[in-house]
N, C-alpha and C positions, 0 to 999 in steps of 0.2 A: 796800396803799399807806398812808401815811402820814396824808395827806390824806383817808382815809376817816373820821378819826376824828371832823372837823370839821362835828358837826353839832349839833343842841339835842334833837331827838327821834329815836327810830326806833322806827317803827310797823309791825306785820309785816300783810302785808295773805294773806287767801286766797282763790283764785279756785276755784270750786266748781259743778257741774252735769256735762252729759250728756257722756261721751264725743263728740266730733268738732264742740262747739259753739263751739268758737274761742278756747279758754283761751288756748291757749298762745300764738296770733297776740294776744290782747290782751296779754299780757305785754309779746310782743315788740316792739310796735307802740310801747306806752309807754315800756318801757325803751332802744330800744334804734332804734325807730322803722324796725324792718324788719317785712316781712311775707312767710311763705313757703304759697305756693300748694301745694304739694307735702308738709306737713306733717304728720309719721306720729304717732300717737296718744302721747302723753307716757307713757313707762315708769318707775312710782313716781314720784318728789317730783323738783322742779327750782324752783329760786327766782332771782330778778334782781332787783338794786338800782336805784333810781334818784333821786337828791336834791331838792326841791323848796324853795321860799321860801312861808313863810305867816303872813302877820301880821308877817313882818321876823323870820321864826324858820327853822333850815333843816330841815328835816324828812327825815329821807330813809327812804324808801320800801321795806320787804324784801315783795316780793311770790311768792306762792310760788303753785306750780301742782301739782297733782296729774292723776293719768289717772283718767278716768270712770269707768272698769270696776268692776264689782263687785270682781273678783280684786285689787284694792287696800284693800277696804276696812279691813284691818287695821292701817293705819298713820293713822286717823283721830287718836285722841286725840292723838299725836304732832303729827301736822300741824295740830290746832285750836289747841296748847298757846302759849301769849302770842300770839295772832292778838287785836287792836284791831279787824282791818276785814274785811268779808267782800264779794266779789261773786258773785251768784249768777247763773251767767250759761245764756242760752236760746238757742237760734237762733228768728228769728222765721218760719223757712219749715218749720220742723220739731213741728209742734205736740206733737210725746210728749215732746219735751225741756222744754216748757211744764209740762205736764200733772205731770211728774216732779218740777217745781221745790218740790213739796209738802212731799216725802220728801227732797231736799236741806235741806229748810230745818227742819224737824222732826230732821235728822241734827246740824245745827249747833245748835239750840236745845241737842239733848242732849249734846253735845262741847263746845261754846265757852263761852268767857265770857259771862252772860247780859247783860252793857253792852255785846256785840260789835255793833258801827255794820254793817247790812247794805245792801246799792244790787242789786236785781232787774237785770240789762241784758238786755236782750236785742239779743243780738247778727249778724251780719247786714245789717244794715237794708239794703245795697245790694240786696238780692234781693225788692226789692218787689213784682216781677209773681210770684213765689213764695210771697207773706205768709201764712202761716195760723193765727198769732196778731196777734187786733188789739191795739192799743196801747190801748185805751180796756178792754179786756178784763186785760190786765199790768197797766195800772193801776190798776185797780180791786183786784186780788189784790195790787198793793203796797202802796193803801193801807189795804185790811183785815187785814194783818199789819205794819204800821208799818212799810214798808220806804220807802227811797227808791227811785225807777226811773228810765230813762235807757236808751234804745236807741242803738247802736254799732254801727258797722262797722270792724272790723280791716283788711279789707281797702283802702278810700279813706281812712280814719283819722278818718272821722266820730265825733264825740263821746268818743274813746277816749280824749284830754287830760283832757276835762272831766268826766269818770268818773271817772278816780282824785283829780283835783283836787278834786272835791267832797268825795269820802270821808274823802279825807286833811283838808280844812278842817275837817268835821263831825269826826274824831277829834281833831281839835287842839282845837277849841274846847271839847270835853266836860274833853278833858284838862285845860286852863287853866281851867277851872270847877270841875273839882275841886279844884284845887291853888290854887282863890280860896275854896275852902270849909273847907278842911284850914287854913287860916291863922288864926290867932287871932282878929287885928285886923283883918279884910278887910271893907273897905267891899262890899257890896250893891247891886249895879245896881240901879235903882227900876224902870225900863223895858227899852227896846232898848238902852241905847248898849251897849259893845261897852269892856269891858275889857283890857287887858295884862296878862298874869301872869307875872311872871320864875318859873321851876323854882327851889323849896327850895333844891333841890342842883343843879349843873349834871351833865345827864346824861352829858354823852362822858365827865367822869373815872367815872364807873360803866359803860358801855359797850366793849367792847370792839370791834371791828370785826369780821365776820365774816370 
């Protein structure tokens, strides 16, 4: 469509963790705001768009989903290659999917771009009389590897907005920080306030639409 092209950034986001952890209901939940109960394990790569407003800037969103299993893991650098954002996602009723999130995230260190924005979810959360990961426990392991964190349910669509909307604000603002750094004459926050940065160049004429 035509109209795809109408945006200021595109940020490829990847969702990452254990086979049957709820990848792909988070995609869908976001993009698409369905969710299927009956959902069979994602065979190799699948990605879904979806556009967003940030800062009065449009953003839109290539979220991409890969299957857990080992038996994929040869299409890694491929699927880490221009990824901005990562989610690394848990079930919180499944604690080896926790436990694992080690070796996920040591896999992206060593594939991704090392400024890639990561968010730990753990996903779930409706299955609370099930819990076997505490959130005070996630958290802790997000904030001694600089993640952000944020638990989600695909299923009631708990926090699933505000999961990609953080990620996607946190890649925007680094972007527009760089692109206040790359400038010659760019004034310098002193404090908090909160700069605008127009792009150099406007990215949709470099963009093509997928």
């Amino acid at each position: 469509m035509a109209e795809g092209s109408n945006y200021d950034y595109l940020f490829k986001i990847v969702l990452i963790g254990e086979s049957g952890v709820g990848k792909s209901n988070l995609l869908s939940r976001f993009t698409r705001n369905e969710f299927n109960q009956d959902s069979k394990s994602t065979i190799g790569v699948e990605f879904a768009t979806r556009t967003i407003t940030v800062d009065g800037k449009v953003v839109k969103a290539q979220i991409w989903d890969t299957a857990g299993q080992e038996r994929y893991r040869a299409i890694t650098a491929a699927y880490y290659r221009g990824a901005v954002g990562a989610l690394l996602v848990y079930d919180i009723s499944k604690h080896a999917t926790f436990v694992n999130v080690a070796r996920w995230l040591k896999e992206l260190r060593d594939h991704a771009d090392s400024n890639i924005v990561i968010m730990l979810v753990g996903n779930k959360s409706d299955l609370k009389h099930l819990r076997a990961v505490l959130t005070d426990e996630a958290k802790q392991f997000a904030t001694d590897n600089g993640l952000s964190f944020i638990e989600t349910s695909a299923l009631d669509a708990t926090n699933v907005e505000a999961a990609f909307q953080t990620i996607l604000t946190d890649i925007y603002h680094i972007v527009s920080s760089k692109a206040l750094e790359t400038s010659a004459d760019a004034i310098r926050p002193s404090g908090g306030e909160s700069i605008k940065v127009e792009p150099s160049q406007e990215p949709k004429q470099q963009q093509k639409c997928c």
